[in-house]
N, C-alpha and C positions, 0 to 999 in steps of 0.2 A: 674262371669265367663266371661272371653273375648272369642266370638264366628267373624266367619267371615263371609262374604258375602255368602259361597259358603255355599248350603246345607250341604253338603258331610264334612265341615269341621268343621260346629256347631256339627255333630253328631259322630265325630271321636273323639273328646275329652274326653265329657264324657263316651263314649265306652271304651278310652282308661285308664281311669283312674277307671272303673271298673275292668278293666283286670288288671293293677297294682294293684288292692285290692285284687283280687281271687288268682294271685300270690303269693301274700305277704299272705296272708293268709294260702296258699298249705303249702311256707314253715318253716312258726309259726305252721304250725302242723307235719310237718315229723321233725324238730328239737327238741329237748329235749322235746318230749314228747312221757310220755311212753303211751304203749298202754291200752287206755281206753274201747276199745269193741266198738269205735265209726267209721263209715265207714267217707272215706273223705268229702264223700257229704254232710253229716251229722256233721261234721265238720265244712264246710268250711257254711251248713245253721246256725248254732251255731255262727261263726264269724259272717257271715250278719246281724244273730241277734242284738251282740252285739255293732256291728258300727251303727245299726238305732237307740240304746237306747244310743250310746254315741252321734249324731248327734242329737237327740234330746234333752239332757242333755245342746250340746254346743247352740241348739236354745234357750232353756230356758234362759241360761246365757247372749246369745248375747239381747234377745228382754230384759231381768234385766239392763244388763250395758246401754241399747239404753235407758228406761227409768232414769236410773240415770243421761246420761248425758243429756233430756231434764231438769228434775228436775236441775239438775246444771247450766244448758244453762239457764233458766226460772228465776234461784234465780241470775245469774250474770246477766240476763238483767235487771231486778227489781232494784239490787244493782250500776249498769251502769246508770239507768234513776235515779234516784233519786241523782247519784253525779252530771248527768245533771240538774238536778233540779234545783240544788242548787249553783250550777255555773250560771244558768240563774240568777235566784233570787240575787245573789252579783253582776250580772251586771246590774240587774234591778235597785240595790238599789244604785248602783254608779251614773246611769245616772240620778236619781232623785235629788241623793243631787247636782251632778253637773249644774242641771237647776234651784236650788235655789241659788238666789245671797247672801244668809246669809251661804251656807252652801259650796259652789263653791270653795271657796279660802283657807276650812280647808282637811286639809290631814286626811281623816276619814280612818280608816283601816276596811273592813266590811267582816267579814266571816262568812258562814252561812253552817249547821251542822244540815240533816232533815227536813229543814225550820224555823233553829230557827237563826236568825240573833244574830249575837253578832258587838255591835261598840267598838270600841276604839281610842282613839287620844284624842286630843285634843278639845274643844269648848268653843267660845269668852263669849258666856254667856249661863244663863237656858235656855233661852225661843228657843236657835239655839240647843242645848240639846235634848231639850224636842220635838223642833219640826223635828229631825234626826230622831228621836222614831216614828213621827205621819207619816212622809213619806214613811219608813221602812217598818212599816204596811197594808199601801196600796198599797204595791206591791204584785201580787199575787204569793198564794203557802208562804207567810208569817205565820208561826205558831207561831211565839211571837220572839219579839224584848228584846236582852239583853245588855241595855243601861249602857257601861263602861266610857263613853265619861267624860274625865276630863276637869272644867270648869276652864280656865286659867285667872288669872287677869291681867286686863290692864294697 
């Protein structure tokens, strides 16, 4: 609810939109309806009733939706850090093989998917292979290394 500075204007609002309720209410009851034996008062306390049990129906709903969308908020933060993860972890594992001089000069493709690294490309022999695999590893937030690296002859 937007209120202002001035006393007088925080409490003329909601004043005012109770009187457009009691209104609106007065005439939902002299319109099509026939007479129930009920006096206006009685009436218009019957409506009051029923907008407290609908404002609290729409509380119900609004604090349901506000926990769905932490629960959503929560599982897209989860699903956000972990494709950070793993974005960190592919640059972790580029800048290692880039500071090996056996592994620097091959165009290694590295994707990584939960922490699980997959290589591919190319490599001059096993042992620059095998040791793509042991670098891979030691980068943290590594859950296993899937060594595609085909070993090209010279």
């Amino acid at each position: 609810m937007i209120t202002h500075s001035s006393s007088s204007g925080a409490v003329r609002r909601p004043l005012l939109a109770v009187v457009c309720s009691v209104a609106v209410l007065l005439a939902m009851a002299a319109c099509g309806k026939t007479d129930d034996g009920k006096t206006v008062g009685q009436s218009i306390d019957s409506g009051i009733a029923k907008i407290g049990e609908a404002s609290k129906d729409a509380g119900k709903a609004m604090k349901d939706a506000t926990k769905d969308a932490q629960a959503s908020g929560s599982q897209a933060s989860t699903t956000m850090g972990e494709k950070i993860d793993d974005a960190i972890i592919t640059t972790s594992v580029n800048a290692s093989f880039a500071k090996d001089a056996d592994l620097s000069a091959i165009k290694i493709n590295v994707d990584t998917k939960d922490g699980v690294v997959t290589l591919n490309g190319p490599a001059p022999t096993a042992v620059a292979k095998d040791k793509a695999t042991v670098l891979a590893k030691q980068v943290k937030g590594v859950a296993s290394v899937n060594n595609q690296l085909v070993i090209k002859a010279s």
